[in-house]
C-alpha positions in Angstrom: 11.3 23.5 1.1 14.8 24.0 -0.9 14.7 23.4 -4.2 17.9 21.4 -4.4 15.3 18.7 -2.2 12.3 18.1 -4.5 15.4 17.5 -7.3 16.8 14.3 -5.4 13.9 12.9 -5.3 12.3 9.9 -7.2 10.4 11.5 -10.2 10.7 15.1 -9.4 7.8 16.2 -11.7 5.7 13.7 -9.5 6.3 14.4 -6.2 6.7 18.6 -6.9 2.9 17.9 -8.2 2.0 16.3 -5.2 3.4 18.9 -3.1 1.4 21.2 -4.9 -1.9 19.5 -4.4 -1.4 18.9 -0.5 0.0 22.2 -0.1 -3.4 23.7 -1.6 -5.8 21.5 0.8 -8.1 23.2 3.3 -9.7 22.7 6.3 -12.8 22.0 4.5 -11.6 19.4 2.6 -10.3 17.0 5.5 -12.3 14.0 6.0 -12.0 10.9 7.8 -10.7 7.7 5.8 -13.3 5.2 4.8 -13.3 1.9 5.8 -13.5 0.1 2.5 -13.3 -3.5 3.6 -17.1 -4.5 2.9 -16.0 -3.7 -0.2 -13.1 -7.0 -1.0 -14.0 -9.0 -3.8 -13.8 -12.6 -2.7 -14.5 -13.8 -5.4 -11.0 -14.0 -7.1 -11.3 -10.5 -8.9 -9.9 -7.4 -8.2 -11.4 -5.2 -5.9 -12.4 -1.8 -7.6 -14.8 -0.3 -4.4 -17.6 1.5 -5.9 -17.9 4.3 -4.0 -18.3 8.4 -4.1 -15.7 10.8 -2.8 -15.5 14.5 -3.2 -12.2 15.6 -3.6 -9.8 16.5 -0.4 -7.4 14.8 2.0 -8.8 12.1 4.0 -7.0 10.9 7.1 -7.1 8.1 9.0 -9.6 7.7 12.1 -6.8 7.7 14.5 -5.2 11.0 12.7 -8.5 13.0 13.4 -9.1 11.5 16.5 -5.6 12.9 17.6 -6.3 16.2 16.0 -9.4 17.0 17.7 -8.4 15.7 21.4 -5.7 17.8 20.8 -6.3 20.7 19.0 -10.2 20.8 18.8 -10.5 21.1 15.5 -9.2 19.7 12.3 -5.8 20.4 10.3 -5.7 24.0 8.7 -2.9 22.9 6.0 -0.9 20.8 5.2 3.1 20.2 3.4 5.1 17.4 2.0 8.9 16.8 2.7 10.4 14.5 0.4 13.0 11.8 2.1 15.0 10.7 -1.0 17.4 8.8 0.9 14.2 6.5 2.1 13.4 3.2 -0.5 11.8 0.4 -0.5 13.4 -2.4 -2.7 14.5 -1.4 -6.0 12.2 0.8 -6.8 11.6 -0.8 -10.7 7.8 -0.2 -9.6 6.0 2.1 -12.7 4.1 3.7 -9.5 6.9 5.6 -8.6 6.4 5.4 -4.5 8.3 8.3 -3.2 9.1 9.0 0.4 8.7 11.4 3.0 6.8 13.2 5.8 3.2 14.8 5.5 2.6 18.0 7.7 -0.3 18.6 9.5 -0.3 22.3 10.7 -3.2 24.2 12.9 -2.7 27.8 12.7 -4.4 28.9 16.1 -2.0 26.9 18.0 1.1 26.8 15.9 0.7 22.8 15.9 2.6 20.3 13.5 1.7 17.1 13.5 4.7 14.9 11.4 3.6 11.5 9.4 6.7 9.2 7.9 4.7 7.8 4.9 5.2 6.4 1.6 3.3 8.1 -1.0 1.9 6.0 -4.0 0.4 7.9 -7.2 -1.6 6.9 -10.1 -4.1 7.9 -12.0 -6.4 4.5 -11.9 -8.4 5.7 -8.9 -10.5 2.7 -8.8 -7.1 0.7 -8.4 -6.0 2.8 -5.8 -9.3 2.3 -3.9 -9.1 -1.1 -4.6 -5.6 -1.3 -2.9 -6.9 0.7 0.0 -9.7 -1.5 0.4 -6.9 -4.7 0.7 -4.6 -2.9 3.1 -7.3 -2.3 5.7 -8.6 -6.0 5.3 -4.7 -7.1 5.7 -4.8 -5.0 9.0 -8.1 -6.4 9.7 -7.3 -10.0 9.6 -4.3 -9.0 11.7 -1.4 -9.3 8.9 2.4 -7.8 8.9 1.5 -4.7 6.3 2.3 -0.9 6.3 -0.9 1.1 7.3 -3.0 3.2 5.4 -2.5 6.8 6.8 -3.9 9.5 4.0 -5.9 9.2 0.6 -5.5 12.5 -1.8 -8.4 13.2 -4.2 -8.3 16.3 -6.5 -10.8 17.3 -8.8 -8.8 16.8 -11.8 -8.3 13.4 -14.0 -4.6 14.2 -12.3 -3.3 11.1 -10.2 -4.7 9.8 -6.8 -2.6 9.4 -4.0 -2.6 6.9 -0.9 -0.3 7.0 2.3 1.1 4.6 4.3 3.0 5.1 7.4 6.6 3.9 6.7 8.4 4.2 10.1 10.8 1.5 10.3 13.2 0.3 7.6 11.8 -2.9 5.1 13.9 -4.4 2.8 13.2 -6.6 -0.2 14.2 -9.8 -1.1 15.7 -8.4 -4.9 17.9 -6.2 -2.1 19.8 -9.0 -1.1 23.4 -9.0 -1.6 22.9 -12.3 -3.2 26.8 -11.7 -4.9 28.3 -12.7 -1.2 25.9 -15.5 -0.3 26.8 -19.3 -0.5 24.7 -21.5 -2.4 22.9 -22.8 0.7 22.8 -19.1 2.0 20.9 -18.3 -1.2 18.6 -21.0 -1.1 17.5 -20.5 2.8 16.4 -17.1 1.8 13.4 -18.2 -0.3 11.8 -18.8 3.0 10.7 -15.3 3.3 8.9 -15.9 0.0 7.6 -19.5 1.2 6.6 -18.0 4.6 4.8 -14.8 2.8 2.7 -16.9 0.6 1.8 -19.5 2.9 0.7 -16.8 5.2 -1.9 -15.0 3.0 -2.9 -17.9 1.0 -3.9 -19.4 4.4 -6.3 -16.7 4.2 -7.3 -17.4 1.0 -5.3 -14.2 -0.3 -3.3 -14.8 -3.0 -0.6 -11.8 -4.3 -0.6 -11.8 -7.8 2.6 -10.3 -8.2 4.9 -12.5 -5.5 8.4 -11.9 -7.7 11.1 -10.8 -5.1 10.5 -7.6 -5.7 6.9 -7.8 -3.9 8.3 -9.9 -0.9 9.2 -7.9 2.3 10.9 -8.0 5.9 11.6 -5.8 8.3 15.5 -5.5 10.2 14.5 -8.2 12.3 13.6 -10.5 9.8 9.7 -10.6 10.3 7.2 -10.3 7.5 6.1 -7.4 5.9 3.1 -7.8 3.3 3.7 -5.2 0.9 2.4 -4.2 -2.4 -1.3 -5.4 -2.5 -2.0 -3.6 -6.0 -2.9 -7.4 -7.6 -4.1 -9.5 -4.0 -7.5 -11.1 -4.4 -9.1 -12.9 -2.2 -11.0 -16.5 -3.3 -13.0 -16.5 0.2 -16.1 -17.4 -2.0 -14.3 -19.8 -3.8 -13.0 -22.2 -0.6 -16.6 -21.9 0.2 -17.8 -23.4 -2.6 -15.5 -26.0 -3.3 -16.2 -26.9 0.5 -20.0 -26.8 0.1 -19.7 -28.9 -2.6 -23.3 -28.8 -3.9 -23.3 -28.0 -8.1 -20.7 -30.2 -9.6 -20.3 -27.5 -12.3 -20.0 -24.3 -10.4 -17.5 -26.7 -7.9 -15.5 -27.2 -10.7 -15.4 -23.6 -11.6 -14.2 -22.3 -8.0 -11.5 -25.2 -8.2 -10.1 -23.7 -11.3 -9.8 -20.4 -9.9 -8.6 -21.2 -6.3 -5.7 -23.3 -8.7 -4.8 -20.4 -11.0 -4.4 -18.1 -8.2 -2.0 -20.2 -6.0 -0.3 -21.3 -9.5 -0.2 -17.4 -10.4 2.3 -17.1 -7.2 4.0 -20.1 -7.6 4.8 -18.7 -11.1 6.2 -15.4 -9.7 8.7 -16.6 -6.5 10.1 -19.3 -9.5 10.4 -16.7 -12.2 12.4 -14.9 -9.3 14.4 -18.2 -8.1 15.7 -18.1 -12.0 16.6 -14.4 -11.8 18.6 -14.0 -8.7 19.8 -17.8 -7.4 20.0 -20.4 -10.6 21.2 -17.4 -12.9 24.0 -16.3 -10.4 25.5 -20.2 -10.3 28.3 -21.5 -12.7 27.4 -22.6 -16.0 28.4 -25.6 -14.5 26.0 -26.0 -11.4 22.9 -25.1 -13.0 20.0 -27.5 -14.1 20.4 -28.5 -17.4 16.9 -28.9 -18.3 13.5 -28.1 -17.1 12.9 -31.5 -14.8 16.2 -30.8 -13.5 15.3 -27.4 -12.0 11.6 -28.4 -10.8 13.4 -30.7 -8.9 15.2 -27.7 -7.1 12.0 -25.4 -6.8 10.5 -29.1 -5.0 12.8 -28.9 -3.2 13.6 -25.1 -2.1 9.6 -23.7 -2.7 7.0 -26.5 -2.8 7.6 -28.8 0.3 8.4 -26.2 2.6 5.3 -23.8 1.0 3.0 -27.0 2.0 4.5 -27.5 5.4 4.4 -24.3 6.5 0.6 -24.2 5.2 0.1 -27.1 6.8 1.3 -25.1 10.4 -1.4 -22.4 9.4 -4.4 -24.5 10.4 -6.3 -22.6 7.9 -10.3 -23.2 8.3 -9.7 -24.0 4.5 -6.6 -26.3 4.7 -8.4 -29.0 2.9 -9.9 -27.0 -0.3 -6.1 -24.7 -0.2 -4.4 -28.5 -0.3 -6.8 -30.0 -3.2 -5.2 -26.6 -5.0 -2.1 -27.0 -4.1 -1.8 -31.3 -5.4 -3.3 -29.7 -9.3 -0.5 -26.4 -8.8 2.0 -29.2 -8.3 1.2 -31.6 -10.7 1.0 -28.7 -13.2 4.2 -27.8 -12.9 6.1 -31.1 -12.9 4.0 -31.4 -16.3 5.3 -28.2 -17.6 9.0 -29.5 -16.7 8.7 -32.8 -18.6 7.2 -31.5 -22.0 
């Protein structure tokens, strides 16, 4: 690879290092990708898997399966081209997600095998597990998300890697070229962010860090869940508030189940401020805080229930109960 390439990409340091730790993987040390999701905490936590893994490359089951019909044996080596011209949003994320294709090389048969993937580092390991763990379960319940590909370990305290295959362009709504858009034009666009969380949270997913930033499509305008590094799931809540059995621990899971739809809610507003209300006239913006709850009503909450309502979630009752307290909470916080 020139050296003119790893320069023009995002966080040269990070991506020449990952270069080198690829580029110094052996046979030996390819293994096939764990299936983490019996490890998702449902309980409204993040999930931080508890499991052991020696350090190496580890691909996905279709990867080796490929490798092995084809060539008979698993990849010899392996090298990472950097796409700089590739993003996802903005790229303001402190991960610093870099682009590119992986190489899969087997010397007897002068093989390559290409992967377009995103590559994200860091060195909380169990996070990165954690967010492994969340893709497969998105994949598993049949959700819009990129796909895990590839999971770097190294023997050092030295970041952790996942892939993702990144094949078709995804933009973000922060992307937008909000600067030519009506008003109406701007406000129709917080459907991707309704549709998104009325999507997971019908699945009792919740983001936990839904600004625009987080919320993805692809050219044709479908979904694209992206960015899992704060999901939980509050499975075990909706079963407990549905149960119904110990007032107390009922009241408990209610709580939760309310924090984390309010915790979105709280994000997608946060971002309505930033990129719609902020970019209207002096003049045409809310002039207090019932004013604008009015327009999130308006534009966020009655559309988010609607469209949950189309979901036919098994938990549509407990995720409505939720959503009456998230409401109510925030036309309080408008009026004080």
């Amino acid at each position: 690879m020139v050296e003119a390439e790893r320069h023009l990409a995002l966080g040269s340091e990070t991506v020449e290092r990952f270069q080198d730790q690829v580029g110094s993987i052996s046979r030996y040390q390819v293994q096939i990708l764990p299936n983490l999701t019996e490890h998702v905490n449902h309980s409204g936590k993040y999930t931080r898997p508890k499991v052991s893994l020696t350090p190496g490359i580890y691909l996905s089951p279709g990867i080796i399966s490929f490798a092995e019909d084809n060539y008979g044996a698993r990849p010899d080596s392996f090298t990472f081209m950097t796409q700089p011209g590739h993003r996802l949003g903005r790229e303001k994320s402190h991960n610093e997600v870099f682009f590119g294709k992986l190489l899969s090389r087997w010397e007897s048969e002068e093989a390559i095998l290409e992967s377009q993937v995103a590559v994200k580092p860091t060195k909380n390991r169990a996070a990165l597990l954690g967010e492994l763990a969340m893709f497969q379960y998105l994949e598993e319940l049949g959700m819009p998300t990129f796909q895990p590909t590839s999971f770097l370990l190294t023997e050092t305290t030295e970041a952790t890697h996942l892939l993702t295959r990144f094949e078709k362009p995804v933009a973000t709504m922060d992307t937008v070229e909000w600067d030519e858009l009506e008003s109406e034009e701007k406000w129709m666009q917080v459907d991707f962010a309704v549709k998104t969380m009325a999507l997971l949270h019908s699945e009792l997913l919740f983001h936990g860090d839904l600004e625009f930033k987080n919320v993805g499509f692809d050219e044709r305008g479908d979904l694209i869940i992206i960015d899992p590094e704060l999901m939980v799931s509050a499975l075990e809540m909706a079963e407990i508030v549905s149960q119904g059995r110990d007032s107390r621990e009922v009241n408990s899971a209610e709580i939760r189940l309310k924090q984390s739809m309010s915790n979105d809610f709280t994000s997608v507003c946060k971002s309505i401020d930033e990129f719609i209300i902020a970019s209207f006239p002096v003049a045409q913006r809310p002039n207090n805080d019932a004013a604008k709850f009015k327009l999130y009503a308006r534009h966020l909450f009655r559309p988010y229930v609607a469209s949950l309502k189309d979901s036919h979630s098994l938990y549509l009752p407990e995720l409505l109960s939720a959503y009456e307290k998230v409401l109510h909470e925030h036309k309080q916080r408008s009026r004080a």
